[in-house]
N, C-alpha and C positions, 0 to 999 in steps of 0.2 A: 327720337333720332337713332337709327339702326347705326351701331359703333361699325368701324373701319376692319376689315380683316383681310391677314396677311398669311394666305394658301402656301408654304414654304416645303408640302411633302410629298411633292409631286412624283418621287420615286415609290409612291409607297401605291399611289393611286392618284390617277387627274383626272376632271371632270368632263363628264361628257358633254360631246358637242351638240348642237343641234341639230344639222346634218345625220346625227346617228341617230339621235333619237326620234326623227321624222321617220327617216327606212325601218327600223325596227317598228316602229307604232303601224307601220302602215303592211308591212308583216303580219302584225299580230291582230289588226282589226278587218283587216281587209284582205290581204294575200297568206290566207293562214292556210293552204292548204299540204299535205304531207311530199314533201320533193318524191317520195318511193310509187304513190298512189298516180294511176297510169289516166285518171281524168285532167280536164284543164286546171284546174286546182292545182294538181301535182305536179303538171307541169309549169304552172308560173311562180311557186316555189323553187323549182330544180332551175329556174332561169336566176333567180338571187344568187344562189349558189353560187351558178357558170359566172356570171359576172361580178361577184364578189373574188374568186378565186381568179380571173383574169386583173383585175385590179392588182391585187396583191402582189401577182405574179409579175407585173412591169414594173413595180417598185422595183424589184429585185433582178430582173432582166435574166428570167427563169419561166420556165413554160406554165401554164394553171395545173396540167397534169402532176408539176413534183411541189404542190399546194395540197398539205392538210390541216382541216379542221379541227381544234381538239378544244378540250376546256378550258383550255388555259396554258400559261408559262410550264406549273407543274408537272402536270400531263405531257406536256411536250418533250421538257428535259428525261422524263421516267423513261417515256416511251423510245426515246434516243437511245439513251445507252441501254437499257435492258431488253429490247426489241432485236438492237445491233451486237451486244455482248452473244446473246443466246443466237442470232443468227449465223455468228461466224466464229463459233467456239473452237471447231476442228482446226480452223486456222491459228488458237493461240487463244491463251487467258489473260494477258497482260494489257492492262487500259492505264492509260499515262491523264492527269487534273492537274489542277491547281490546288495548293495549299487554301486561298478564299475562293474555294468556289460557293453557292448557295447551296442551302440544305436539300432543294431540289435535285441539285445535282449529287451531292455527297453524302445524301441518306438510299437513293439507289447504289451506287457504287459500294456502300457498305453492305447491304443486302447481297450486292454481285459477288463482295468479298468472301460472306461468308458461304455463297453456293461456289468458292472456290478459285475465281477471279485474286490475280495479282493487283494491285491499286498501287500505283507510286505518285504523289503527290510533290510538284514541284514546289521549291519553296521562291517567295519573292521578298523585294527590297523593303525597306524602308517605307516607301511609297505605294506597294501595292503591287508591284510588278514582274513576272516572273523573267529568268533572265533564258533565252532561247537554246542557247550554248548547254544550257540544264538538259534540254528537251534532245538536244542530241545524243547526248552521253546514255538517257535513259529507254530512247528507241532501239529495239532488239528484235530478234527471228520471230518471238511469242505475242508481241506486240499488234494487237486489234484494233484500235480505237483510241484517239487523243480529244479528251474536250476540255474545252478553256471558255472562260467568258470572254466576251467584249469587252465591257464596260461592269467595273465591279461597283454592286448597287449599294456599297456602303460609304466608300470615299470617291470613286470613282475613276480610277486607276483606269486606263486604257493599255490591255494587252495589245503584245505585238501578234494579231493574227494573221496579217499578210505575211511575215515572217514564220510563223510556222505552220501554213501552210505550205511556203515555199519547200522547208524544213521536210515536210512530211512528203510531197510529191519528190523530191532529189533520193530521200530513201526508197520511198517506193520504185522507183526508175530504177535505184543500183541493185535492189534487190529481190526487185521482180515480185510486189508484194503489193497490198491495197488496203495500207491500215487507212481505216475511214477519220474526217476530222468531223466533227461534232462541236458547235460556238452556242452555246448560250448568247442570245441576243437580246434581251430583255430589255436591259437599261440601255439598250442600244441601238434598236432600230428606231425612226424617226429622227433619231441625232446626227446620223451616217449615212455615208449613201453606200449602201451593203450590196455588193456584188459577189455571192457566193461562188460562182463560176469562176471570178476572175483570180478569187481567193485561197481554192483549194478546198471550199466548204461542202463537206457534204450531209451536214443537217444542219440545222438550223430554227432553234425555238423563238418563241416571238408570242409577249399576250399584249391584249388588246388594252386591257385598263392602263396602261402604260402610255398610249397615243390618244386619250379623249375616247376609246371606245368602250364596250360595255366590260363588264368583270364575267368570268366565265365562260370567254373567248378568247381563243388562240390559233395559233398555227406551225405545224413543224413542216420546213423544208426538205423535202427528200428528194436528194440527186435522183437522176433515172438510172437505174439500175444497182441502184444502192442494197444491197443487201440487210432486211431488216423483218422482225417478224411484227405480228400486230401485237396488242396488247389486248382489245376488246373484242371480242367473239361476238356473233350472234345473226345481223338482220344481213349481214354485208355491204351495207352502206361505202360508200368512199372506196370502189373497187375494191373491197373485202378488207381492207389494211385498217377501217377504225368503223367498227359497227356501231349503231346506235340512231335509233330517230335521229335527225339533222337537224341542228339549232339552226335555223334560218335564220330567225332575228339576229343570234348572236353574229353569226355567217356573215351578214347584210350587212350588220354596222360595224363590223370588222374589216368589213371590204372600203366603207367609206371613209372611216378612220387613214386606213392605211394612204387610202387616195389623199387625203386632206393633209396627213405628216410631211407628203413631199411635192406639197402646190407653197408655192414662196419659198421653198424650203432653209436657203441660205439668207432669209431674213428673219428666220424665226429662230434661228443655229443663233448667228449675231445677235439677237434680242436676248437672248439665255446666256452668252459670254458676255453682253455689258453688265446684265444682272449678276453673275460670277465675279467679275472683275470690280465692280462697283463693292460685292459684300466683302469680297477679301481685301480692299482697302481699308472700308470701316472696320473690320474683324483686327487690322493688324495697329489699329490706332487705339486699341483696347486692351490692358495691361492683366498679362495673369492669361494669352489666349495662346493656344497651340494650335496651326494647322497640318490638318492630317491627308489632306492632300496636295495632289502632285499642282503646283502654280503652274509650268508648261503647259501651254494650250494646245500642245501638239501630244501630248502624253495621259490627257486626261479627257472627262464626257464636259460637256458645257453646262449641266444642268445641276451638278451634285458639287457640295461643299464640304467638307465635315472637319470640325473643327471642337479641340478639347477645351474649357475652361478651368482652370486651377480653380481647388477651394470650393468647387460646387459639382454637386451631382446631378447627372443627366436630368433625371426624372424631375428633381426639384425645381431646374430649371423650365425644362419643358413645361409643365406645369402651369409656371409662374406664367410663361410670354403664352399658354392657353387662354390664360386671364384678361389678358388684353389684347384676344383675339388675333393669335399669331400661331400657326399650326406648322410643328417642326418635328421630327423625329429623335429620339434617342439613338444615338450612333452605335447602338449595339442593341441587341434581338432580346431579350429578356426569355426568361424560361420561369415557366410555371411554380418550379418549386427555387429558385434561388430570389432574396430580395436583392440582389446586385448583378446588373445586367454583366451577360457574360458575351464578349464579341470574338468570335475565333478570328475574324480579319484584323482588329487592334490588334490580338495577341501575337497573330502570325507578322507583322510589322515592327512588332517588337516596342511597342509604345508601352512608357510607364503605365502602371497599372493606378496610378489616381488618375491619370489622363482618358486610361478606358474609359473610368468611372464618371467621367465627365464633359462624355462627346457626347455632339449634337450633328446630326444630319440637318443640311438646309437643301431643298430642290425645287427647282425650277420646271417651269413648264411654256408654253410662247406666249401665255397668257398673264404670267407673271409680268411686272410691273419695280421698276428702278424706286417710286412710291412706296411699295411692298418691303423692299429693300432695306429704304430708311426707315421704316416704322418699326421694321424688327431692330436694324442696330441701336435706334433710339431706346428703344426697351431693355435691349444688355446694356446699357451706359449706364439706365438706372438702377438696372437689378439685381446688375451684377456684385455693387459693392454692400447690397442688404442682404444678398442672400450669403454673400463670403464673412458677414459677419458674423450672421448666424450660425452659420456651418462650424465655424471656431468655438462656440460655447459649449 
C-alpha cells in the first residue's frame, strides 16, 4: 500500500499538468521542426510559438508582441534590470529594490553596483512589507528603474504594487521623466489577475514551473517601447532581443500553463485560501509556534505560509515530516558553506534568530487538498514534542 503524501512546496516547484505535457510531447515527437527553418516544419513550430505567446498575452491584457520567451524566472529578472540599467544609463545610475527581493534579482543589482550603479534598497515591516512613503523620499533626478516583487516567495508578503506604480507614474508626470518599473512576478502570477498596463508595469518576470508548467521556461513582459537592451547575441531569434534556438516545447507548455492558471480562476484562488486559512488555525492551536506571515488576506499571496517553531530546527524538522511523506521547505535558503540556514527576508523582518532557525515554508497549489492539510498538522502535533526534546539534551 503506497503511504499518503503531502506536496506542501509548491512555491519551490508544482507539478506538471497534463495538458502541458501532451503539447510539449507532441512538439517533441511530431511537431519538432526549427520555428527559423523556412519549410512546413518551421513553420508549424513558429505557429506554437504565435499561439503560445497570444495566450499568455490575454492573460495579461498586453499584446503577444511585448511577450518574451526566456529560460526561466532567473533570466527574466537578469535580463530586466541589466538589459534596462545598461540601456538608459545617460539617463541616471540610480535603481531603487526592496530589502527581500530574491537573489535573482539582488545578485544582478550588485554586479550593476559595482560597474557603478547606485542601489538603495527599501526596508520593510515586520511582515514583509515595504512602506510606499519610503519609495517617495528615495525617487530623485538619477533615478532609472524601480523593481519590487509581488509576492515575496518566502512568507509571502504582498507588495503594494498598484501603489507604486501610481508612485512612479505622478513623478514621472511632474518631472518629465520615465523611470521604468520592473515586478518580479513569480510567486504571483496565476494568484492575481495582473494587469501590467493598468499598473504602471513595465516588465514583468514570470517562470512556468511556478503554474504546473515545465522548468526552463519563462517569460519577461516588455512594455512597447520600453527601453532595454538584449542580453543574448547571435541567431536573432525573438526580433533580435533574445537569440537562441526557440524552446518550443518549453514555449508550448508555457503557453498552455498560462491558459489553464486563469480558467476557474477564482476557484482555484479560494481553494488555496481555505487550505491557508485551514493550516493557520491548526498552526495556532500548537504551542511553541510563530507565524511569520501577514494573516490579512488582502495583504498577503494565498498559497504560502511560513511559520517558525521554537526548540526545533528547520532542517530537523523538515526531515522528520519527509518521513512520513510530507514535502515542506526550510524557510530560509541554506548556503553551501554555512550548516545554519541563513534567511536575509527573516533577518530583514527582524525575527528572532532561533525563530530563523526554525522556519518552515508551507505552499500550496489548486491541487493541494484540506486532507494534505491535516496530515501535515497531524504530524507537528507528534513531532513536535520529540523532537523539542531532543533538541534540549
Amino acid at each position: 500500500m503506497n503511504q499518503m503524501e503531502a506536496y506542501l512546496d509548491n512555491s519551490a516547484t508544482t507539478p506538471v499538468s497534463e495538458a502541458v505535457i501532451e503539447i510539449m510531447e507532441k512538439t517533441m515527437r511530431e511537431d519538432y521542426g526549427n520555428p527559423s527553418s523556412r519549410h512546413q516544419k518551421g513553420v508549424d513550430a513558429e505557429q506554437y510559438l504565435r499561439q503560445a505567446k497570444e495566450r499568455i498575452a490575454s492573460t495579461l491584457r498586453v499584446t503577444p508582441a511585448e511577450i518574451f520567451f526566456t529560460s526561466g524566472g532567473t533570466e527574466s529578472n537578469n535580463w530586466a534590470l541589466i538589459g534596462a540599467a545598461m540601456a538608459n544609463k545617460r539617463a541616471g545610475n540610480h535603481i531603487i529594490t526592496t530589502a527581500v527581493e530574491h537573489s535573482a534579482v539582488l545578485q544582478p543589482l550588485s554586479m550593476l553596483e559595482e560597474a557603478g550603479f547606485r542601489i538603495t534598497h527599501l526596508p520593510v515591516d515586520s511582515l514583509g512589507h515595504i512602506d510606499p512613503e519610503d519609495l517617495k523620499k528615495e525617487l530623485c533626478d538619477e533615478t532609472i528603474l524601480v523593481s519590487t516583487m509581488y509576492v515575496n516567495n518566502e512568507i509571502g508578503a504582498l507588495e503594494p504594487v498598484p501603489e507604486v506604480g501610481r508612485i512612479i507614474a505622478e513623478y514621472n508626470r511632474a518631472h518629465n521623466r520615465h523611470i521604468l518599473y520592473h515586478v518580479d512576478a513569480i510567486q504571483a502570477y496565476g494568484k492575481f489577475r495582473i494587469f501590467p498596463k493598468k499598473l504602471g508595469i513595465d516588465m514583468l518576470s514570470v517562470s512556468g514551473h511556478k503554474i504546473h508548467g515545465p522548468k526552463g521556461a519563462g517569460f519577461l513582459y516588455i512594455r512597447e517601447k520600453t527601453r532595454i537592451r538584449p542580453l543574448i547575441f547571435g541567431g536573432g531569434q525573438q526580433g533580435g532581443m533574445r537569440s537562441g534556438t526557440d524552446n518550443v516545447p518549453g514555449a508550448a507548455g508555457l503557453g498552455v500553463a498560462a491558459m489553464e492558471a486563469y480558467t476557474d480562476f477564482e476557484s482555484k484562488v479560494e481553494g488555496m485560501l481555505a487550505c491557508r486559512r485551514h493550516l493557520i488555525a491548526g498552526l495556532k492551536e500548537i504551542e511553541g509556534t510563530h507565524l511569520n506571515s501577514d494573516e490579512d488576506e488582502t495583504r498577503c499571496a494565498p498559497h504560502i505560509v511560513n511559520c517558525s517553531f521554537e526548540g526545533v530546527r528547520s532542517e530537523v524538522l523538515l526531515h522528520a515530516l519527509e518521513d512520513r511523506g510530507i514535502y515542506v521547505s526550510s524557510g530560509s535558503a541554506c548556503t553551501s558553506n554555512k550548516k545554519i540556514p541563513v534567511s536575509s527576508v527573516l533577518q530583514e523582518i527582524h525575527l528572532r534568530k532561533d525563530l530563523q532557525e526554525g522556519a518552515i515554508r508551507f505552499s500550496f497549489s489548486e491541487l493541494t487538498t484540506v486532507e494534505e492539510i491535516d496530515m501535515a498538522l497531524n504530524a507537528l502535533r507528534e513531532l513536535l514534542p520529540v523532537l523539542r526534546k531532543y533538541s534540549r539534551r
